[in-house]
C-alpha positions in Angstrom: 33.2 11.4 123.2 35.1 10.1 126.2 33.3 8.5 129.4 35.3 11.8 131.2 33.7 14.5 129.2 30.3 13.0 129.3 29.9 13.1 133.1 30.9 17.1 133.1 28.3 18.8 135.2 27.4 22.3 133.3 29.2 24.7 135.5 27.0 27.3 134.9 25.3 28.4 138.4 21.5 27.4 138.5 19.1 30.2 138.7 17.6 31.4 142.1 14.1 31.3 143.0 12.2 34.2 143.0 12.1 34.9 146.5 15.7 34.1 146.7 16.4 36.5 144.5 14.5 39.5 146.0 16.5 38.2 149.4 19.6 38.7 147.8 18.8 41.6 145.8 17.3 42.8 149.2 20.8 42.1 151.1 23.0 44.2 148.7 20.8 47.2 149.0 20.6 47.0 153.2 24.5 46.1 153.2 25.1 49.6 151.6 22.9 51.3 153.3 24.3 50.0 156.6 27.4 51.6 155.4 26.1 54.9 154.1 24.5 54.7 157.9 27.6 54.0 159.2 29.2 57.2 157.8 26.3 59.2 158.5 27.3 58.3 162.1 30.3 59.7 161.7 29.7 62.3 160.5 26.4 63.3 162.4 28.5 62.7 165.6 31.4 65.4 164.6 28.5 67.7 163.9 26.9 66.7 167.1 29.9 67.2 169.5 31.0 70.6 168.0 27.7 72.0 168.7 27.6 70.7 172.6 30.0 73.9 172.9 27.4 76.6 172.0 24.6 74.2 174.4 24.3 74.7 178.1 26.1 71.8 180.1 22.8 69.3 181.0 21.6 69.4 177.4 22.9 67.2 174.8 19.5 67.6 172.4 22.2 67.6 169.7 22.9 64.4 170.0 19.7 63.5 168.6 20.6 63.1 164.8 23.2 60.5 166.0 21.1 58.3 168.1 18.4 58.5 165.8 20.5 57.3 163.1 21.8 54.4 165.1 18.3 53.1 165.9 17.8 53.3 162.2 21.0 50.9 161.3 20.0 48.3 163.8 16.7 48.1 162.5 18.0 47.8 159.0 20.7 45.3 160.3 17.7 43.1 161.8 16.0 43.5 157.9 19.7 42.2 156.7 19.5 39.4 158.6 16.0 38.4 157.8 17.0 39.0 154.4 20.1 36.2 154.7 18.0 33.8 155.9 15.2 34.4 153.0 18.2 34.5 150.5 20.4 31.8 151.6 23.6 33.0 149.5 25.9 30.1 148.8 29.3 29.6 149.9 30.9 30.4 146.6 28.5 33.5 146.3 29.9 34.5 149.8 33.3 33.5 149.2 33.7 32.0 152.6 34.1 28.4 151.2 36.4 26.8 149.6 36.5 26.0 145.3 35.0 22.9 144.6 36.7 22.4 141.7 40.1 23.0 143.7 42.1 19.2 144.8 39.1 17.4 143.8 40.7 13.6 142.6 38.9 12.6 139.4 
């Protein structure tokens, strides 16, 4: 065996903690539901302004479903964030930093 192939590093990632874990597991399921919020939005404020027609002018009651829902997905973007900071993804899980492996001299 070479002096190159000894120093190899396993490759394989090393495994999270549990409470990392739960943080990440916890930021795929808010991620999604911030976007099943965000087209719940959408949709909830089509709904909303096609009913304002059949409301008198000074009430906008149906606009309720879409506010509502919009306090809902800040709150749940507030538990995202807590749950990056409890998960701590890695660059490489992210994808915002760059290979390691990539122009590395050895």
């Amino acid at each position: 065996m070479s002096a190159a192939t000894s120093e190899v590093v396993s490759t394989r990632p090393a495994r999270l903690s549990g409470v990392r874990n739960v943080g990440i597991r916890g930021v795929r399921a808010a991620a999604w539901t911030v976007i099943g919020a965000a087209c719940a939005q959408i949709v909830t404020a089509g709904f909303s302004l096609f009913a304002l027609e059949r409301l008198p002018l000074g009430e906008a009651s149906s606009l309720d479903p879409h506010r509502l829902l919009g306090y809902v997905s800040e709150t749940i973007g507030v538990i995202l964030v807590l749950l990056l900071i409890v998960g701590r993804p890695t660059r490489r899980a992210v994808g915002a930093g760059p290979d390691p492996d990539v122009g590395s001299s050895r």
